[in-house]
N, CA, C and O atoms as CSV, one atom per row, in Angstrom:
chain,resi,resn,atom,element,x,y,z
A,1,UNK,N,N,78.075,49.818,74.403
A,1,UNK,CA,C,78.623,48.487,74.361
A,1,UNK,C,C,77.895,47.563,75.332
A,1,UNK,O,O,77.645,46.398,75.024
A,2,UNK,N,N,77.528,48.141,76.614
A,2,UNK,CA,C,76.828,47.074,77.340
A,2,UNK,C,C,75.343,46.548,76.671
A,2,UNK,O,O,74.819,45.468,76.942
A,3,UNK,N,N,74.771,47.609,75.699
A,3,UNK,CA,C,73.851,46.885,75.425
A,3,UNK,C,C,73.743,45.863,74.743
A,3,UNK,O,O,72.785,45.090,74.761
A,4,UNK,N,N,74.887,45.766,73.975
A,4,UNK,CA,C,75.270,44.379,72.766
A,4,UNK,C,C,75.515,43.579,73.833
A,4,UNK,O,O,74.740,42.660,73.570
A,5,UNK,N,N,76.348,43.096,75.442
A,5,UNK,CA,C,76.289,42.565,76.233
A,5,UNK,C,C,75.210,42.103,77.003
A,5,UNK,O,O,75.380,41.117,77.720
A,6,UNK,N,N,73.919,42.781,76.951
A,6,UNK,CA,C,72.785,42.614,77.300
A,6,UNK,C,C,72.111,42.008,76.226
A,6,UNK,O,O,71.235,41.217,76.575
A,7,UNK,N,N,72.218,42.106,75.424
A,7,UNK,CA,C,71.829,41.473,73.665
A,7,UNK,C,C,72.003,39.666,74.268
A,7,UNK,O,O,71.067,38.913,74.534
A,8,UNK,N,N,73.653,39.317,74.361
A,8,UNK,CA,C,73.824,38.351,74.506
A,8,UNK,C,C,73.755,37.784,75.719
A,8,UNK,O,O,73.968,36.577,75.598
A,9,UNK,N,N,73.560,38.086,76.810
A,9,UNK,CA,C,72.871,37.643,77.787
A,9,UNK,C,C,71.395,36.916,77.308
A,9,UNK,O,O,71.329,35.690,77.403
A,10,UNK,N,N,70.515,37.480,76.924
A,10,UNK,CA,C,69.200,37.301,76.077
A,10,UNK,C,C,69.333,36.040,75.071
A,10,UNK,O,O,68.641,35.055,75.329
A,11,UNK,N,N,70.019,36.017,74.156
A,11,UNK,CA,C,70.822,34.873,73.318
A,11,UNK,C,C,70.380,34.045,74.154
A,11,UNK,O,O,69.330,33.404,74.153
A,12,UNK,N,N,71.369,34.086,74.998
A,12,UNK,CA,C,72.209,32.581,75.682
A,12,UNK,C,C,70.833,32.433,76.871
A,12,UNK,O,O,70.710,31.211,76.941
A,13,UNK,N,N,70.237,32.779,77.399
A,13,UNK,CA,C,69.007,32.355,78.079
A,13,UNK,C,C,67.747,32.016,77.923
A,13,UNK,O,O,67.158,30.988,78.256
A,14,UNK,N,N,67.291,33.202,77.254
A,14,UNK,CA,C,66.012,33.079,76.513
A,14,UNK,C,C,65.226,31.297,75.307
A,14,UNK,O,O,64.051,30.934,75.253
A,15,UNK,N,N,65.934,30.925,74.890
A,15,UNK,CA,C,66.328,29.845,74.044
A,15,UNK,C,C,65.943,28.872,75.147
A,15,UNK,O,O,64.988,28.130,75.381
A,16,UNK,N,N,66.983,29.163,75.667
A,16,UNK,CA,C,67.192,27.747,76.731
A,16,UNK,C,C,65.422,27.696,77.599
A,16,UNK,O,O,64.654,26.751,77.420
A,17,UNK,N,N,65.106,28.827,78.441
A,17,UNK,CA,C,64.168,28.805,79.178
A,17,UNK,C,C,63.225,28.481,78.108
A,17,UNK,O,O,62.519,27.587,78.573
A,18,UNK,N,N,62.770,28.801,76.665
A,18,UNK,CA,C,62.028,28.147,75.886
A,18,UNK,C,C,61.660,26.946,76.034
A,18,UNK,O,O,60.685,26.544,76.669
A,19,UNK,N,N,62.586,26.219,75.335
A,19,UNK,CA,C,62.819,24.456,75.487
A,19,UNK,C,C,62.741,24.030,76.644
A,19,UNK,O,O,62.764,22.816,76.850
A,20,UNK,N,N,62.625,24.993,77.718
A,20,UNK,CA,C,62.739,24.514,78.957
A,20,UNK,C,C,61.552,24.231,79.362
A,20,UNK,O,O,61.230,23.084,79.673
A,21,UNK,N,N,60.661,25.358,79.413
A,21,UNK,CA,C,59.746,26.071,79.861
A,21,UNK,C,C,58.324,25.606,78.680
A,21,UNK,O,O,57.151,25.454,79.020
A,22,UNK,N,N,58.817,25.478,77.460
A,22,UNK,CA,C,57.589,25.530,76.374
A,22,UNK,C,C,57.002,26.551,75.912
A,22,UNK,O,O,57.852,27.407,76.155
A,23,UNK,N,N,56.156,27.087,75.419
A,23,UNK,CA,C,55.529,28.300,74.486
A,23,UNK,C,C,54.670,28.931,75.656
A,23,UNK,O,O,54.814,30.131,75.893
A,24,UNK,N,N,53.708,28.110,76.458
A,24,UNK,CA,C,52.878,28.629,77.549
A,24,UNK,C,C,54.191,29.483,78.624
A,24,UNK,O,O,54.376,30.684,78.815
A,25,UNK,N,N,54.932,28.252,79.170
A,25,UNK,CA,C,55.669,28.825,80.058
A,25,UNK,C,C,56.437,29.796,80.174
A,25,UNK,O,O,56.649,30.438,81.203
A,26,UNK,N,N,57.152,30.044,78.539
A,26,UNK,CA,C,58.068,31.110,78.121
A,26,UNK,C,C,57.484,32.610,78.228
A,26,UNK,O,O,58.137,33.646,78.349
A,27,UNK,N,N,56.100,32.460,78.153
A,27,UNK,CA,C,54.876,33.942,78.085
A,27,UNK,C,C,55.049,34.123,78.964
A,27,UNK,O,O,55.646,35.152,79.281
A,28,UNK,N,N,54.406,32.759,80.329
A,28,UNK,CA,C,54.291,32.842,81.674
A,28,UNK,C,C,55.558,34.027,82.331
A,28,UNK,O,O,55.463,35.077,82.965
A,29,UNK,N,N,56.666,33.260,81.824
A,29,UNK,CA,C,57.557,33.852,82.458
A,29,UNK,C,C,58.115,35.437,81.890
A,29,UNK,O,O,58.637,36.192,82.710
A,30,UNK,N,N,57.975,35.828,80.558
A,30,UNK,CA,C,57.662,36.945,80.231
A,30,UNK,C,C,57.005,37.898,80.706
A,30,UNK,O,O,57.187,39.115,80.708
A,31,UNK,N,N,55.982,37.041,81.233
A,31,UNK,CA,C,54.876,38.384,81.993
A,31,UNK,C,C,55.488,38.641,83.703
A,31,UNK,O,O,55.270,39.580,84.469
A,32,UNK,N,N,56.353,37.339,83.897
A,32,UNK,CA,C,56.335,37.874,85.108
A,32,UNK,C,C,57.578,39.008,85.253
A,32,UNK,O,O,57.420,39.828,86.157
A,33,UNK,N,N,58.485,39.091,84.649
A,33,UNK,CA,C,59.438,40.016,83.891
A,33,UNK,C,C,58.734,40.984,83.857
A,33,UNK,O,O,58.861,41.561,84.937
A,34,UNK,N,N,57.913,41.604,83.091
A,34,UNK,CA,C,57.783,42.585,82.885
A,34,UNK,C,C,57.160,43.363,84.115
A,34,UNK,O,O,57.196,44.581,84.294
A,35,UNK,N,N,56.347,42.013,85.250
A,35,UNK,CA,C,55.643,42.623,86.234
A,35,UNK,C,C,56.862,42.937,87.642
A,35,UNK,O,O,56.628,43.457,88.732
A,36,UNK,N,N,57.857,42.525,87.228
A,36,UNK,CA,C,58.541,43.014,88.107
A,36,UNK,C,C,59.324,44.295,87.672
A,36,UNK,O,O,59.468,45.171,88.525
A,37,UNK,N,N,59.767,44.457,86.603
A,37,UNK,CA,C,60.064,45.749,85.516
A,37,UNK,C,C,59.702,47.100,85.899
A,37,UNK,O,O,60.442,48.043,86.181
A,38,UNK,N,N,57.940,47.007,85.845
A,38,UNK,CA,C,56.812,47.613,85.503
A,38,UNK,C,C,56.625,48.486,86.865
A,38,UNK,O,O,56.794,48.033,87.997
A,39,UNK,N,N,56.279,49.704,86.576
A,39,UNK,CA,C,56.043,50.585,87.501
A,39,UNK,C,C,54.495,50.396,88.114
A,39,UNK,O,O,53.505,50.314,87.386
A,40,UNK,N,N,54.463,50.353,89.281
A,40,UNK,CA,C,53.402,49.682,89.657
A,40,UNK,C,C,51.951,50.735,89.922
A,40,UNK,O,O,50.773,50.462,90.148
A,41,UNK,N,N,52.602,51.866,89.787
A,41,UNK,CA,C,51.492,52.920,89.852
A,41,UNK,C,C,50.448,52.804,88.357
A,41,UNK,O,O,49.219,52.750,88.312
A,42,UNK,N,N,51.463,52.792,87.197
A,42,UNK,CA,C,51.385,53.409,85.753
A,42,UNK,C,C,51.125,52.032,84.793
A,42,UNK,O,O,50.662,52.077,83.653
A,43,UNK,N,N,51.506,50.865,85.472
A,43,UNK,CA,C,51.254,49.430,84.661
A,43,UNK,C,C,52.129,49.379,83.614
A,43,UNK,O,O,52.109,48.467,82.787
A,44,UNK,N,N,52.715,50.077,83.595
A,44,UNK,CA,C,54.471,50.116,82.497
A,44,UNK,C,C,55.269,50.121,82.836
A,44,UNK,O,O,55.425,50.488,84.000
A,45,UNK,N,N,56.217,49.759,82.138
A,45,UNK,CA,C,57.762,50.034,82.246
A,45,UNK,C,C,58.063,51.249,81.757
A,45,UNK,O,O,57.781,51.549,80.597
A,46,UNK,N,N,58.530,51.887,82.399
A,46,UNK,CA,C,58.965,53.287,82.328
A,46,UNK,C,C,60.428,53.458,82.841
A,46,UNK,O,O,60.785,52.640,83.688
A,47,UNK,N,N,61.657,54.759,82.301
A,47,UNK,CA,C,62.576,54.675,82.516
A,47,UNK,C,C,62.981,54.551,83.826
A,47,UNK,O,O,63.978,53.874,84.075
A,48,UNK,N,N,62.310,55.148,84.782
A,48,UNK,CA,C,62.572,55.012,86.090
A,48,UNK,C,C,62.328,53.750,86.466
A,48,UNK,O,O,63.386,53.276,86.880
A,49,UNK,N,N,61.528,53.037,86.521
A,49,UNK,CA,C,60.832,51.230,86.857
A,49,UNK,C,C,62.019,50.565,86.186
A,49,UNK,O,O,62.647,49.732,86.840
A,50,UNK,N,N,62.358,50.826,85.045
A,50,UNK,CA,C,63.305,50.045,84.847
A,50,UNK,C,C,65.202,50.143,85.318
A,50,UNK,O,O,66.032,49.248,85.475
A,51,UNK,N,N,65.274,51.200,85.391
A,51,UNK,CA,C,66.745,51.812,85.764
A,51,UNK,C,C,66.307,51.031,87.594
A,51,UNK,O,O,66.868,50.042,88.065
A,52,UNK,N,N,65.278,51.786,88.228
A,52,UNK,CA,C,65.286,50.597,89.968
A,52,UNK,C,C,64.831,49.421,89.826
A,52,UNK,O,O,64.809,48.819,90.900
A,53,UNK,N,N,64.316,48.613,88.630
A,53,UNK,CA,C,64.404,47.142,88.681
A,53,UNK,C,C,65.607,46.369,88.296
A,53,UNK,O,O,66.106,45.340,88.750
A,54,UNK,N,N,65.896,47.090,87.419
A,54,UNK,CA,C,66.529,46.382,87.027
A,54,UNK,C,C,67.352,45.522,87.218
A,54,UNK,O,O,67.425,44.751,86.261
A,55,UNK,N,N,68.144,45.253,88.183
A,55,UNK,CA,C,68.698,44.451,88.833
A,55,UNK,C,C,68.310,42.924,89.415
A,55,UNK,O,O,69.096,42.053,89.787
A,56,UNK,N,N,66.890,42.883,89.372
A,56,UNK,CA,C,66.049,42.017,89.591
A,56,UNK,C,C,66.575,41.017,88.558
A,56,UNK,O,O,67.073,40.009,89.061
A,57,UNK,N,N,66.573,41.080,87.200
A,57,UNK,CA,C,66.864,40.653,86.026
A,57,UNK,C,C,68.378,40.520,85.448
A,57,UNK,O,O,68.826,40.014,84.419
A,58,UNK,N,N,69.041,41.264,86.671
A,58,UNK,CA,C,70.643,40.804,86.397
A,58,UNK,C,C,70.967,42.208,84.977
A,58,UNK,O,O,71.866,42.253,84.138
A,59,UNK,N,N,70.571,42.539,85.066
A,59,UNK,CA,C,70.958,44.203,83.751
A,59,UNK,C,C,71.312,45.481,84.755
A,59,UNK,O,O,71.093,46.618,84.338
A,60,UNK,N,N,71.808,45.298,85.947
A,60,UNK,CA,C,72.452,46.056,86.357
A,60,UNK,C,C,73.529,47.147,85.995
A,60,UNK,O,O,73.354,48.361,86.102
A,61,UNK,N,N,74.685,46.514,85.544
A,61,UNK,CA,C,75.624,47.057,84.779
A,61,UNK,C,C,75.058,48.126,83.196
A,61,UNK,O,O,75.756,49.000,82.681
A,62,UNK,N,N,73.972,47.803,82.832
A,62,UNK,CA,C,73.594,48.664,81.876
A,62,UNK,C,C,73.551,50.004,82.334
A,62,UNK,O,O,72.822,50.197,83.308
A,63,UNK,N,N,74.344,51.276,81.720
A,63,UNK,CA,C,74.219,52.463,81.351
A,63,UNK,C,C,72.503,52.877,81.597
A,63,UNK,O,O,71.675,51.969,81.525
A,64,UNK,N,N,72.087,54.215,81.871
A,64,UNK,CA,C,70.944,54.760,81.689
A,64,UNK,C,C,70.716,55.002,80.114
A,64,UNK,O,O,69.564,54.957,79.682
A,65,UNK,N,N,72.042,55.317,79.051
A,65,UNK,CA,C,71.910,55.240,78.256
A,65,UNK,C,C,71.356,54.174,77.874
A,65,UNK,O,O,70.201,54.301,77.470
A,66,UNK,N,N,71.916,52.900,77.868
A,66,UNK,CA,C,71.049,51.702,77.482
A,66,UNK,C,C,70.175,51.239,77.532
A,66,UNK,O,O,69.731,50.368,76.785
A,67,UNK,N,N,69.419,52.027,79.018
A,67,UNK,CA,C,68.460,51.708,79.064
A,67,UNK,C,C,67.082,52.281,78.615
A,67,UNK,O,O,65.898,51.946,78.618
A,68,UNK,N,N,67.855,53.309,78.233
A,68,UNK,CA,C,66.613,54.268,77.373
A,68,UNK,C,C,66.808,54.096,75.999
A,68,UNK,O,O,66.112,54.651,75.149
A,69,UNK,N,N,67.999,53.127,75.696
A,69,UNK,CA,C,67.686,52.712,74.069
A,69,UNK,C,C,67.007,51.444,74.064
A,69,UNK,O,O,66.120,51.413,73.212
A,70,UNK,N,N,67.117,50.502,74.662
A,70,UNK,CA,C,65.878,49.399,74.918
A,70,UNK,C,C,64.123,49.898,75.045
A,70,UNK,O,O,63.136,49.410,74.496
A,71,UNK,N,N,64.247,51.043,75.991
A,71,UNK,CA,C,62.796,51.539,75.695
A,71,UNK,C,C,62.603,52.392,74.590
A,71,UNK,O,O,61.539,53.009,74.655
A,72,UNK,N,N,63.450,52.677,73.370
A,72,UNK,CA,C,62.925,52.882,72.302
A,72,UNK,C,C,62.817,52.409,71.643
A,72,UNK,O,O,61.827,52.586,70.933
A,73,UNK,N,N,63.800,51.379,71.340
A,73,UNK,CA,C,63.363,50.471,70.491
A,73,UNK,C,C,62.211,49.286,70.755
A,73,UNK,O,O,62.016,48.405,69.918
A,74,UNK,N,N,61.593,49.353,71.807
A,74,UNK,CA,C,60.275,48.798,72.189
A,74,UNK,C,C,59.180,49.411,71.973
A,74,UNK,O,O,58.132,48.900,71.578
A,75,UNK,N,N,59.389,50.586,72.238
A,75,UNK,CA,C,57.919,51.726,72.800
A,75,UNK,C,C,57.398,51.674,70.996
A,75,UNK,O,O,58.081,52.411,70.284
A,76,UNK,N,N,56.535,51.060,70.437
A,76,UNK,CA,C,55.996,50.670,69.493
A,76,UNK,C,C,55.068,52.008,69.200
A,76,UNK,O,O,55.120,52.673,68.166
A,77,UNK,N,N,54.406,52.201,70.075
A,77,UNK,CA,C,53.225,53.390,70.235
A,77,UNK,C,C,53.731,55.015,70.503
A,77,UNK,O,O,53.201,56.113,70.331
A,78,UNK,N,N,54.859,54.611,70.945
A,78,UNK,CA,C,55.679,56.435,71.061
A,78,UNK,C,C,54.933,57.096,72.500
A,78,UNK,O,O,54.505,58.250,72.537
A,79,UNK,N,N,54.881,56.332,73.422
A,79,UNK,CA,C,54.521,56.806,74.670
A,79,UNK,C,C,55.155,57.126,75.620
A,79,UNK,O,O,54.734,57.667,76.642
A,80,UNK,N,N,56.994,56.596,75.177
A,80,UNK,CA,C,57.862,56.226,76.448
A,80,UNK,C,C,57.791,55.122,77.259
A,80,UNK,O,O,58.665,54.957,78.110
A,81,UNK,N,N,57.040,54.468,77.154
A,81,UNK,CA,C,57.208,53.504,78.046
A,81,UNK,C,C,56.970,52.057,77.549
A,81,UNK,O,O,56.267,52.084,76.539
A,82,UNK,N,N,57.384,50.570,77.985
A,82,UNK,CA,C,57.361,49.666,77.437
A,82,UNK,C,C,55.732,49.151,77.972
A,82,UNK,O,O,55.705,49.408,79.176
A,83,UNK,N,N,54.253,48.474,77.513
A,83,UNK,CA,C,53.311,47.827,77.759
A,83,UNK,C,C,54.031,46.108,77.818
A,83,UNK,O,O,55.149,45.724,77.476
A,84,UNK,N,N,52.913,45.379,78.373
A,84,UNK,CA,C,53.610,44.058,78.275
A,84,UNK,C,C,53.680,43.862,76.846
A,84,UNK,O,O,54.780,43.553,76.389
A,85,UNK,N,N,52.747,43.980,76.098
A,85,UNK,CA,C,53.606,43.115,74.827
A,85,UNK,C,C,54.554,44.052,74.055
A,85,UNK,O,O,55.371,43.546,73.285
A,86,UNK,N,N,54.510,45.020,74.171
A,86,UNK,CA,C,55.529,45.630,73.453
A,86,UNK,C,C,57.176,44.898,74.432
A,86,UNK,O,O,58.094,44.380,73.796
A,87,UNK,N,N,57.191,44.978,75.386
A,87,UNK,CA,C,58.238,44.341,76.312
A,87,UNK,C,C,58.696,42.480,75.597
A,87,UNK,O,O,59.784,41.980,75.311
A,88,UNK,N,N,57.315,41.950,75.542
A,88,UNK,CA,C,57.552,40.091,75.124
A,88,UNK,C,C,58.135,40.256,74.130
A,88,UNK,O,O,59.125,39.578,73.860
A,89,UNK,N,N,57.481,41.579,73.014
A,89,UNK,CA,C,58.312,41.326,71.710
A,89,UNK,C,C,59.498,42.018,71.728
A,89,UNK,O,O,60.030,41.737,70.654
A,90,UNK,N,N,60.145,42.693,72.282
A,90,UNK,CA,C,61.279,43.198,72.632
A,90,UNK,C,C,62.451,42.527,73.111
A,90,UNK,O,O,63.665,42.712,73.032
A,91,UNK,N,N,61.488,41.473,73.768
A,91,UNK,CA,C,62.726,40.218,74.612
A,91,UNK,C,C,63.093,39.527,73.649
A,91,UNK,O,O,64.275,39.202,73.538
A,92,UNK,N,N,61.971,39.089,72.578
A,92,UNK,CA,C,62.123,37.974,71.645
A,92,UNK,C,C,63.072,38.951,70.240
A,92,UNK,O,O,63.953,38.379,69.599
A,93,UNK,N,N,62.826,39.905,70.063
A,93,UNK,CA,C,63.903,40.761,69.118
A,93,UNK,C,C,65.278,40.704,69.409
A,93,UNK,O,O,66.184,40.589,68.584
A,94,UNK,N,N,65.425,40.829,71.141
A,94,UNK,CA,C,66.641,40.530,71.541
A,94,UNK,C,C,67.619,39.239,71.493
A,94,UNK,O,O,68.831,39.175,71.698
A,95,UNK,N,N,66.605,38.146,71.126
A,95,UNK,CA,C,67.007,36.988,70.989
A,95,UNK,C,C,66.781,36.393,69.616
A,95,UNK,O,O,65.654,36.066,69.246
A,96,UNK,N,N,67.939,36.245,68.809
A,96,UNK,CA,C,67.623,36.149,67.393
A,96,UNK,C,C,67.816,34.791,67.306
A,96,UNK,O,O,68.148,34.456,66.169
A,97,UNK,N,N,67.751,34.100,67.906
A,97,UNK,CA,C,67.932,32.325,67.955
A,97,UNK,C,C,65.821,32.052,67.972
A,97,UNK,O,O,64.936,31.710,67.188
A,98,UNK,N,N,65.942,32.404,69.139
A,98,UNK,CA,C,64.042,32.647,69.063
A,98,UNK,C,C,63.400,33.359,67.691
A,98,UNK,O,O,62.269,33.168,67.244
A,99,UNK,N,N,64.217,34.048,67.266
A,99,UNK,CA,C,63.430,34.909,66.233
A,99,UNK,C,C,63.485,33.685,64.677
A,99,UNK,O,O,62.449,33.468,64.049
A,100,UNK,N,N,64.543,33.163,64.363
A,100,UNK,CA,C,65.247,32.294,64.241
A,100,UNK,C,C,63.888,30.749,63.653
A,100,UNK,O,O,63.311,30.276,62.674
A,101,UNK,N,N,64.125,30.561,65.577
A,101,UNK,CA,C,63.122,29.451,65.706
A,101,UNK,C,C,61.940,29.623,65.200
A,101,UNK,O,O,61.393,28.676,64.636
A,102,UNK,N,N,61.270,30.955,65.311
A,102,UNK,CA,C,59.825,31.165,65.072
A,102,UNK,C,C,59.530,31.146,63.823
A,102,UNK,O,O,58.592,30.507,63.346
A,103,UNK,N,N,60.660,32.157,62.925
A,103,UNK,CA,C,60.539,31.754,61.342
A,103,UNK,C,C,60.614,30.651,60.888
A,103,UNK,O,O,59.619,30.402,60.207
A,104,UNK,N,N,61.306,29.865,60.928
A,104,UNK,CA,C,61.471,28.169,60.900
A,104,UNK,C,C,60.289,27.675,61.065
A,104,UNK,O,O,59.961,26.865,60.198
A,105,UNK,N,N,59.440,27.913,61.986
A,105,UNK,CA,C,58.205,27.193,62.532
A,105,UNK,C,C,57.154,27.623,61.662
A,105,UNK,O,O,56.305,26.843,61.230
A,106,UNK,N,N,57.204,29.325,61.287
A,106,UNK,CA,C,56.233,29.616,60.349
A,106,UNK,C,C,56.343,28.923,58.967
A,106,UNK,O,O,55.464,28.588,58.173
A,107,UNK,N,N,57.720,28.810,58.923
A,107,UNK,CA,C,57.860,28.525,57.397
A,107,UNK,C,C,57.079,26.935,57.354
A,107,UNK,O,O,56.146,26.670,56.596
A,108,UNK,N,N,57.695,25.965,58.351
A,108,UNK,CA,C,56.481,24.765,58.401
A,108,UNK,C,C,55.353,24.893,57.704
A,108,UNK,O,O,55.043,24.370,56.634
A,109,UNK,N,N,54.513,25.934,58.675
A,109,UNK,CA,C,53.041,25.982,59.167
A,109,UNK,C,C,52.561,26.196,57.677
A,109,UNK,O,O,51.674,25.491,57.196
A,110,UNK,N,N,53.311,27.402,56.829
A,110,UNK,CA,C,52.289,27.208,55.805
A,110,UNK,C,C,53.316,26.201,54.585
A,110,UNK,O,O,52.998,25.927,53.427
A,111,UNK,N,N,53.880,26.028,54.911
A,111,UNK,CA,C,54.188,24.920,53.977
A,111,UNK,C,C,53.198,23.793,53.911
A,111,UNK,O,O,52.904,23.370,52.793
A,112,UNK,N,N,52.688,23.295,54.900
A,112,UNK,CA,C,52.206,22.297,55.257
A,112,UNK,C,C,50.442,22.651,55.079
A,112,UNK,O,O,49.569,21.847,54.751
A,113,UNK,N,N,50.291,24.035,55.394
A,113,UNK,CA,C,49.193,24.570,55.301
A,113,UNK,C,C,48.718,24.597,52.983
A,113,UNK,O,O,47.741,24.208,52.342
A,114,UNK,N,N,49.880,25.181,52.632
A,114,UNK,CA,C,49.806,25.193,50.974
A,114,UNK,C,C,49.681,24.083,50.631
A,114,UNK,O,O,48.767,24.048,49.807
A,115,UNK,N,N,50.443,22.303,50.943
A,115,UNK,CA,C,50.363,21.496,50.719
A,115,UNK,C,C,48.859,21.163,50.788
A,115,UNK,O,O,48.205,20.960,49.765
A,116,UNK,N,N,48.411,21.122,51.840
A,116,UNK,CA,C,46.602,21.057,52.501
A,116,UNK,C,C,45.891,21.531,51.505
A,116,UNK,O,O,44.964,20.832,51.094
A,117,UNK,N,N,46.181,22.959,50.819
A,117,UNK,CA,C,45.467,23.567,50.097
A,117,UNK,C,C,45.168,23.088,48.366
A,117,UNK,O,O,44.208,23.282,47.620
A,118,UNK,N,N,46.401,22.432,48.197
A,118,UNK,CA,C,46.484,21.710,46.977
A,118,UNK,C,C,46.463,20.593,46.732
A,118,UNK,O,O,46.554,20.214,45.564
């Protein structure tokens, strides 16, 4: 259950720091997330890096369980551990308002792109 609570934490922030922040800044600040996350020996997020960061990021209250279902449903490559972009796109999965926004934006791009074409 805390992870659906951590779900919406993500919602309700992520969005906002967007519009806030812009497309550059939103990465910016993605990366710095993950560099505080990230085990500093190994350049990943790994279960341990994340269970002692976590708190940094306010996901304290998450279960170890939870937190090893966030790194599976990230770990793209099956390594155990989150890389930065497997992590950016993980944040943005978590936030379906962003996910949302981005389809919206694609749908533009080639709309506008097919129009061009014809």
């Amino acid at each position: 259950m805390a992870a659906q609570n951590s779900q919406t934490q993500f919602q309700d922030f992520l969005p906002v720091m967007a519009n806030k922040l812009g497309g550059d800044g939103l990465i910016d600040e993605l990366c710095n997330g993950f560099n505080l996350l990230k085990d500093s020996e190994k350049g990943v997020i790994t279960f341990d890096s994340l269970k002692r960061n976590s708190a940094l990021l306010g996901l304290q209250g998450l279960s170890d369980e939870d937190l090893r279902s966030m790194l599976v449903e990230g770990d793209f490559d099956g390594d155990g551990a989150l890389n930065q972009l497997e992590f950016c796109v993980l944040m943005f999965r978590l936030s379906p308002e962003l996910m949302e926004g981005s389809k919206l934006w694609l749908e533009q791009v080639l709309q506008q792109e097919l129009k061009d074409y014809f």
